[in-house]
C-alpha positions as a Markdown table, in Angstrom:
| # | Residue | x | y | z |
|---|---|---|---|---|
| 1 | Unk | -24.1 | -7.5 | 8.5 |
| 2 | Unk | -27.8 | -8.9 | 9.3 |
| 3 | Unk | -29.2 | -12.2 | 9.8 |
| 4 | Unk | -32.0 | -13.9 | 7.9 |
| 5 | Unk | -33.8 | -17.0 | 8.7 |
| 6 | Unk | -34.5 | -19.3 | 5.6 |
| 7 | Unk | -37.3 | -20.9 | 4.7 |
| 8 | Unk | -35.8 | -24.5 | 6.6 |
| 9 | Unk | -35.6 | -22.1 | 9.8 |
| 10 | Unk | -31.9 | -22.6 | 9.8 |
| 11 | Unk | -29.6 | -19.0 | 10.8 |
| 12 | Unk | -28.0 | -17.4 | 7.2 |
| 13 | Unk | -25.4 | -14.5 | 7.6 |
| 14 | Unk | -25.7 | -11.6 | 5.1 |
| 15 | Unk | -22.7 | -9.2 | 4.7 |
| 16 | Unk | -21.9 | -6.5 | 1.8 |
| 17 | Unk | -20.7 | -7.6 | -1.3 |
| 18 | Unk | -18.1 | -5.2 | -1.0 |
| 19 | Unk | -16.7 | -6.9 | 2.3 |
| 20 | Unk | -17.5 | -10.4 | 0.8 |
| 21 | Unk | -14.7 | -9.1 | -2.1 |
| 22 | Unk | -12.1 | -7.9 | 0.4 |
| 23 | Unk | -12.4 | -10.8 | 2.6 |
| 24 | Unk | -11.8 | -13.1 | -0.2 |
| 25 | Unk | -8.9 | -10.8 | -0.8 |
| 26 | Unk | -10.0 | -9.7 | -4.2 |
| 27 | Unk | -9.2 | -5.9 | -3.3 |
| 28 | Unk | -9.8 | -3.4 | -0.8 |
| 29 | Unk | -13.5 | -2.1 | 0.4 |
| 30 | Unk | -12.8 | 0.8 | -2.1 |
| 31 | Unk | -11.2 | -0.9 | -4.9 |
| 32 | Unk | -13.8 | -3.7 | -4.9 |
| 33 | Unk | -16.6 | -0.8 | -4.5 |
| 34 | Unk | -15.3 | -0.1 | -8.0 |
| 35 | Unk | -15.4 | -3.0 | -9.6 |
| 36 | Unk | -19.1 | -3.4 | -8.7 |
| 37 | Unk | -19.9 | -0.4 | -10.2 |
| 38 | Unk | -17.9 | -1.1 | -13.5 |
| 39 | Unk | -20.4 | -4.0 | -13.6 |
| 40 | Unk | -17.3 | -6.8 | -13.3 |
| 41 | Unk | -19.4 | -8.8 | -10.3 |
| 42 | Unk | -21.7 | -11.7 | -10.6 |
| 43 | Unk | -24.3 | -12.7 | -8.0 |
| 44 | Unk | -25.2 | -16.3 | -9.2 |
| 45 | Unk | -25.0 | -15.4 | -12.2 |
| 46 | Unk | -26.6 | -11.9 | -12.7 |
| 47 | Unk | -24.6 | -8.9 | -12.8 |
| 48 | Unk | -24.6 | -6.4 | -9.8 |
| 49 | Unk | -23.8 | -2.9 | -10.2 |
| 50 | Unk | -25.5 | -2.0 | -7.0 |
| 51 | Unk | -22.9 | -0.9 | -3.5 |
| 52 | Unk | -25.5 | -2.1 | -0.8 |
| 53 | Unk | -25.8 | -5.2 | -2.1 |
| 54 | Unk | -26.0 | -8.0 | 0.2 |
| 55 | Unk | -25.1 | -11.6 | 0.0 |
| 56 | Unk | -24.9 | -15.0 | 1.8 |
| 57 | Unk | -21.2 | -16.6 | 1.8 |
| 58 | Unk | -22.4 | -20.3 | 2.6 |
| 59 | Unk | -24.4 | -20.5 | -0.4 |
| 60 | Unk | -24.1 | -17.2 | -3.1 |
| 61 | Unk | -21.8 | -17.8 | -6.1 |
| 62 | Unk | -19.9 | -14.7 | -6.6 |
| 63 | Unk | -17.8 | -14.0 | -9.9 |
| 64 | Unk | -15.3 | -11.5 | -10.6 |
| 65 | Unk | -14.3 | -11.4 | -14.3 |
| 66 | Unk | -16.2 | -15.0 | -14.9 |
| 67 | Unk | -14.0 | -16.2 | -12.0 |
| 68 | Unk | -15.5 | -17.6 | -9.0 |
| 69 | Unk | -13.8 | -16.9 | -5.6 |
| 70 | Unk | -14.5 | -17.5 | -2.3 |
| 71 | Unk | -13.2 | -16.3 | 1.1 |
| 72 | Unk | -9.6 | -17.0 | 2.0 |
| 73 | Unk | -9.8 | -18.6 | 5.4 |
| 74 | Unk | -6.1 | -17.9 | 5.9 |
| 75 | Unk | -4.3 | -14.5 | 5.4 |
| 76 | Unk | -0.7 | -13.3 | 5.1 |
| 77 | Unk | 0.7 | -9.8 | 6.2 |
| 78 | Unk | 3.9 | -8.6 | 4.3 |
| 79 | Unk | 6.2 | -5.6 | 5.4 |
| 80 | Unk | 8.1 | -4.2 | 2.7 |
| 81 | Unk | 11.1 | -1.7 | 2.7 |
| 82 | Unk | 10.3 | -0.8 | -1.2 |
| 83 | Unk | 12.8 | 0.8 | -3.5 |
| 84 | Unk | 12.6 | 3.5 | -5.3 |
| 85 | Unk | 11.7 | 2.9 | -9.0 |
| 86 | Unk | 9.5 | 0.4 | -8.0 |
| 87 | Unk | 5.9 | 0.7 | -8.7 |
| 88 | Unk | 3.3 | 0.3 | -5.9 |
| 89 | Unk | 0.8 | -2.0 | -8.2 |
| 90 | Unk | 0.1 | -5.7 | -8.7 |
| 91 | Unk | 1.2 | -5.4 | -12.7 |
| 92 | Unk | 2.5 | -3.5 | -15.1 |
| 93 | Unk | 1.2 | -3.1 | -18.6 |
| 94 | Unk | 4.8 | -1.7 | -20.0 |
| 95 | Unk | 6.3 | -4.0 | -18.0 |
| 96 | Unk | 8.1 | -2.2 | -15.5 |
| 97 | Unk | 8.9 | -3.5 | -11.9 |
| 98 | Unk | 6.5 | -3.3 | -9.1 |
| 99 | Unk | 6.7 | -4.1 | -5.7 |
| 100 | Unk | 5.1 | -8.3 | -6.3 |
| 101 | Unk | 8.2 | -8.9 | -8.1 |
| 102 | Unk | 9.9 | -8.1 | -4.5 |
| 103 | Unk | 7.7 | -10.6 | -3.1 |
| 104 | Unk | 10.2 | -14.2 | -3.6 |
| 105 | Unk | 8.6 | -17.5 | -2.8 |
| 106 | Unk | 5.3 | -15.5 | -2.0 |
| 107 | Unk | 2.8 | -18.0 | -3.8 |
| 108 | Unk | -0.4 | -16.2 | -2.0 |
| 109 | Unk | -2.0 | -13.4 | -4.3 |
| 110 | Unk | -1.5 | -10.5 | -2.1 |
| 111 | Unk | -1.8 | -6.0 | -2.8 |
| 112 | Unk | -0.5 | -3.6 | -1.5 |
| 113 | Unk | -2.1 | -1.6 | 1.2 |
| 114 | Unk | -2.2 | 2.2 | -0.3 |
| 115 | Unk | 0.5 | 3.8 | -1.9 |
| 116 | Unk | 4.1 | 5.1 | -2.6 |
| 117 | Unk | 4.3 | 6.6 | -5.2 |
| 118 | Unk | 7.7 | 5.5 | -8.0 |
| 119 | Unk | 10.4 | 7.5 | -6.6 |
| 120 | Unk | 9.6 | 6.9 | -2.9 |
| 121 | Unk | 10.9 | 4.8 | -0.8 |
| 122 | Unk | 10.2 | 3.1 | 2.9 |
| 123 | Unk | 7.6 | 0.8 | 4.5 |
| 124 | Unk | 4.3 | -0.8 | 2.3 |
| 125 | Unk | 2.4 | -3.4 | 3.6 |
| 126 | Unk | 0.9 | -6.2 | 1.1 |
| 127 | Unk | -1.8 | -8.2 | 2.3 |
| 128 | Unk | -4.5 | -10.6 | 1.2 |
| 129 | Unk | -7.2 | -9.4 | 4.2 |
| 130 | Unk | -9.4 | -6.8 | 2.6 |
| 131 | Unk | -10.6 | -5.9 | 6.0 |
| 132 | Unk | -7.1 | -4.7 | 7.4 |
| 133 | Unk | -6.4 | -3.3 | 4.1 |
| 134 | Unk | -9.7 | -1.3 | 5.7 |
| 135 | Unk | -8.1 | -0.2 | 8.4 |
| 136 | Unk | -4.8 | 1.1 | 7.5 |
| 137 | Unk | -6.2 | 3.1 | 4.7 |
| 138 | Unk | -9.6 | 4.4 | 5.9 |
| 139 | Unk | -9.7 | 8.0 | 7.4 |
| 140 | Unk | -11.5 | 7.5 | 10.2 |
| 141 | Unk | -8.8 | 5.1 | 11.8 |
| 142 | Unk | -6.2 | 8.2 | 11.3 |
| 143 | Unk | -3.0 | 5.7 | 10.8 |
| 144 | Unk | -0.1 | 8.0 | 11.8 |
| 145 | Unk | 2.4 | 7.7 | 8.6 |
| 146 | Unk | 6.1 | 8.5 | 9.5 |
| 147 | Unk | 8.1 | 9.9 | 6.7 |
| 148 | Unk | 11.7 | 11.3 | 6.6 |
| 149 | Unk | 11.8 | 14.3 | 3.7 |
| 150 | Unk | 14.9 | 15.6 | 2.1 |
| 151 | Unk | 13.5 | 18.8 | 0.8 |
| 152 | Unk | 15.4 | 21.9 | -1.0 |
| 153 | Unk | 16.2 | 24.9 | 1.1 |
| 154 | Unk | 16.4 | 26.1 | 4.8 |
| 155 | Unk | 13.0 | 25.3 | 6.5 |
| 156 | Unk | 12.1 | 28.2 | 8.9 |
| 157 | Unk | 9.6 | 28.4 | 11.5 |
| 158 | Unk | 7.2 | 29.9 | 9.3 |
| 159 | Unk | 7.5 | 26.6 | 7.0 |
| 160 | Unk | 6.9 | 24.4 | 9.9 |
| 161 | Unk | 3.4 | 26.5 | 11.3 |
| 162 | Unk | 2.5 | 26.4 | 7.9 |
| 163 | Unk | 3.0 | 22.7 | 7.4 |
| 164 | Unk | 1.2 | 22.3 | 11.1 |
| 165 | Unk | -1.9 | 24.4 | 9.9 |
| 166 | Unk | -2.7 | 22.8 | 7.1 |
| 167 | Unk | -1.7 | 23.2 | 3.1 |
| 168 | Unk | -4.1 | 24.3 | 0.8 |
| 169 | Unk | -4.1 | 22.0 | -2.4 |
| 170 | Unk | -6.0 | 21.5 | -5.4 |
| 171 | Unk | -7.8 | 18.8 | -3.7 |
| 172 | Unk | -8.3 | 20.7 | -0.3 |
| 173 | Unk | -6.5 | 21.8 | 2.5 |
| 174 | Unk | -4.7 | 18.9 | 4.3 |
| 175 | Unk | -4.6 | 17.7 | 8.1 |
| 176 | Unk | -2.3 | 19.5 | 10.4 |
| 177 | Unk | 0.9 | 17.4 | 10.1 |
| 178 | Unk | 3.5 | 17.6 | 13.1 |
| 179 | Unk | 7.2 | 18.0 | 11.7 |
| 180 | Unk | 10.6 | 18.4 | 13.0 |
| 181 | Unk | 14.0 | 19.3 | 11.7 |
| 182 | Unk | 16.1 | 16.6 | 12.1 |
| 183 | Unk | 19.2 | 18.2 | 9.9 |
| 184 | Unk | 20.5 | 21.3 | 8.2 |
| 185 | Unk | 22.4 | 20.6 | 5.3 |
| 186 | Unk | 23.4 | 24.6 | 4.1 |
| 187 | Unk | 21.3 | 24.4 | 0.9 |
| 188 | Unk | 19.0 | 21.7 | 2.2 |
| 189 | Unk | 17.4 | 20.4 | 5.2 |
| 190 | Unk | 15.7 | 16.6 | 6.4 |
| 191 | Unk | 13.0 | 16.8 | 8.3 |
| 192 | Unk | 10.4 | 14.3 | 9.6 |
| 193 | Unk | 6.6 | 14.6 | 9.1 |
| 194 | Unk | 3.8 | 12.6 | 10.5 |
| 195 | Unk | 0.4 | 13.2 | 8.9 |
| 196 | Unk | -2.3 | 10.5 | 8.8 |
| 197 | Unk | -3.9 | 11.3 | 5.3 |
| 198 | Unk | -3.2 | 9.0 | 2.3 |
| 199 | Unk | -3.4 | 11.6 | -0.9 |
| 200 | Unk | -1.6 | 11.0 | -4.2 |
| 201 | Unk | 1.8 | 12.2 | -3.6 |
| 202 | Unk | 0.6 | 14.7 | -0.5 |
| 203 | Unk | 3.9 | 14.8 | 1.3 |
| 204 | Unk | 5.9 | 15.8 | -2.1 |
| 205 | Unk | 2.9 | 18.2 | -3.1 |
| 206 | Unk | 3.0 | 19.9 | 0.7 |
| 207 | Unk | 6.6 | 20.7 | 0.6 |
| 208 | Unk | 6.5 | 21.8 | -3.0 |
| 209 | Unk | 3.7 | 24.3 | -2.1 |
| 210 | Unk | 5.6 | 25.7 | 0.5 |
| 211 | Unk | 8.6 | 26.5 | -1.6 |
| 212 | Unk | 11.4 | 23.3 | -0.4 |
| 213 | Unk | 10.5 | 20.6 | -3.1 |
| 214 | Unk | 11.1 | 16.9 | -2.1 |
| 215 | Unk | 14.7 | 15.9 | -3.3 |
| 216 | Unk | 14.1 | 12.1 | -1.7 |
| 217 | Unk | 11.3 | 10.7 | 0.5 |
| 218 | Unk | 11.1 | 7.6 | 2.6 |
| 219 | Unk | 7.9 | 6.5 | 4.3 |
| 220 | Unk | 9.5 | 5.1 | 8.3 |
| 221 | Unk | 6.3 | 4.0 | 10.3 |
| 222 | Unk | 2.8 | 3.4 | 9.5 |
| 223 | Unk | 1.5 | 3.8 | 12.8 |
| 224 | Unk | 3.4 | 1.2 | 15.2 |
| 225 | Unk | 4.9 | -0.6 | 12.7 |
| 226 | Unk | 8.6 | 0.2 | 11.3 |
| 227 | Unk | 11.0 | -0.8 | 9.5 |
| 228 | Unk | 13.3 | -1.7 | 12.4 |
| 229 | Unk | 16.6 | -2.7 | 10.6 |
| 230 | Unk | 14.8 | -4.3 | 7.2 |
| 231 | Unk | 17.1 | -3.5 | 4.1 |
| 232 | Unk | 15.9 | -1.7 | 0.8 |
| 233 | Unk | 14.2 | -4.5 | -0.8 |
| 234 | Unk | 13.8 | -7.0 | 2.1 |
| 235 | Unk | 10.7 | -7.9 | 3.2 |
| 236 | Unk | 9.0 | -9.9 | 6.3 |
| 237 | Unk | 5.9 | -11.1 | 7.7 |
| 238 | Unk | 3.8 | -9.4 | 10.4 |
| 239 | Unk | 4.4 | -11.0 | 13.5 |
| 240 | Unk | 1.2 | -11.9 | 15.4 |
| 241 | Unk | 1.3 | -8.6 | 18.1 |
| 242 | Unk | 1.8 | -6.1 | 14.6 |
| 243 | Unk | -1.4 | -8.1 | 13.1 |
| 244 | Unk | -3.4 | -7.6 | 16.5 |
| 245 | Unk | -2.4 | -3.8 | 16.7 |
| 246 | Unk | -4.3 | -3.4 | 13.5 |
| 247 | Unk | -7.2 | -5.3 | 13.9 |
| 248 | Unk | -8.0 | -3.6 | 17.4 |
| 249 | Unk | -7.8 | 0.0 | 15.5 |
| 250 | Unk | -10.7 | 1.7 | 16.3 |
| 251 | Unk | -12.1 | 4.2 | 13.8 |
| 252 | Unk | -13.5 | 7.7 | 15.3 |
| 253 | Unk | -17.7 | 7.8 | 15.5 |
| 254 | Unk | -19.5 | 10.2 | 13.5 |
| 255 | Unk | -22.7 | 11.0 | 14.7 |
C-alpha cells in the first residue's frame, strides 16, 4: 500500500488490485492474480492485465466480467465438516454437488479456502475475506493441517522416516510431515499426519508413493481450528477468538 496526495491536497490510499479483488471477496490473492492476467478486470473502464497495478478504493471503478464490485465492509467465516463426494468449488458445470450447496440460509457469496479434494472428507473453511483466505493458504504462514489417513498395509518405521524426510513427487519433494500411528488394523493401519503444504492431493500422493495408498482421508485441524464435535455436513460460523487467531498469523521473513 502507498499514499498519494491529489491534486486538492487531500490523503488517497493506493493498494494492489489484487488485494482490492480479495477484499471485496471476489477471490483469493492468487485466484484474483489470475483473473487479471486473463484480462477479466476493468480499471474505469480500461482493461488491466498488469499484477502490480495499483488502485484507489474511494474513487476507482473496478469491473470483473462487466460487473462492478466494491469492498464488502462485513465478512463471514464458515467451518465446514465436508462430505465426501462433495466438490470443493463454488459451481459445477455437470451439475454435481459442491460444498455451497452445504451452505443453508447462507445468502453471502462466500469460497472456499483451498482444497479437498472429491473423496475427502473433514474441515474447509468458506469465507468472503480474501485477505484471510491469504493467510490460511499462503506458504509463508505454514498453517499446520491435521489429517487422519486410512492407508493400505502395515506402516513400519522406515515409512514414517520416510514420510518425516520428505517425498519426492512429480512436483518436488514435499515438507517433512510429522506422523503417528494411531491404529493397526492387520492389513491396514490409521495414522495421523500434519504437514503445512497445500498440493493437489499431496497427502493421497505421499502415501501412495510410499507403497500404503489412501483407502479414506479426513482433514481434522487446520492449524487451531477443529472440528470439535461438528457432524458430516454441518457447518458453523467462526467464533470471534478463531477469526483473531488467523488474522494475527504471522508469515516467516525472507530476506
Amino acid at each position: 500500500m502507498c499514499i498519494i496526495i491529489d491534486i486538492k491536497g487531500e490523503l488517497q490510499l493506493q493498494i494492489r488490485l489484487q488485494k482490492y479483488l480479495s477484499q471485496a471477496g471476489i477471490a483469493s490473492r492468487r485466484a484474483s492474480e489470475n483473473l487479471i492476467l486473463q484480462g477479466r478486470i476493468k480499471v474505469n473502464g480500461v482493461t488491466v492485465k498488469e499484477l502490480g497495478t495499483k488502485v484507489e478504493p474511494e474513487s476507482d471503478i473496478i469491473e470483473v466480467d462487466g460487473k462492478i464490485c466494491n469492498i464488502k465492509r462485513e465478512f463471514i467465516y464458515i467451518l465446514l465438516n465436508k462430505p465426501k463426494g462433495v466438490l470443493t468449488s463454488v459451481k459445477d458445470p455437470f451439475g454435481r454437488p459442491t460444498v455451497i450447496d452445504l451452505l443453508k440460509g447462507v445468502k453471502e457469496k462466500v469460497f472456499p479456502v483451498g482444497r479437498l479434494d472429491k473423496d475427502t472428507e473433514g474441515l474447509l473453511l468458506l469465507t468472503n475475506d480474501g485477505e484471510l483466505t491469504y493467510k490460511i493458504t499462503h506458504p509463508k504462514f505454514k498453517v499446520i493441517k491435521t489429517y487422519i489417513a486410512h492407508v493400505q498395509g502395515v506402516i513400519d518405521e522406515k515409512d514414517i522416516k520416510a514420510l518425516q524426510s520428505g517425498i519426492m513427487l512429480e512436483d518436488g519433494l514435499t515438507s517433512p510431515a510429522s506422523v503417528r500411528i494411531i491404529k493397526k488394523l492387520g492389513s491396514s493401519t490409521i495414522i495421523e499426519l500434519k504437514i503445512h503444504e497445500g498440493r493437489k492431493r499431496q497427502i493421497r500422493r505421499m502415501c501412495a508413493a510410499i507403497g500404503h495408498p489412501v483407502i479414506d482421508l479426513k482433514r481434522t485441524k487446520l492449524g487451531k481450528l477443529s472440528l470439535n464435535g461438528l457432524k458430516v455436513g454441518q457447518w458453523r460460523y467462526l467464533n470471534q477468538g478463531e477469526i483473531n487467531y488467523i488474522k494475527k498469523l504471522k508469515g516467516e521473513r525472507k530476506d
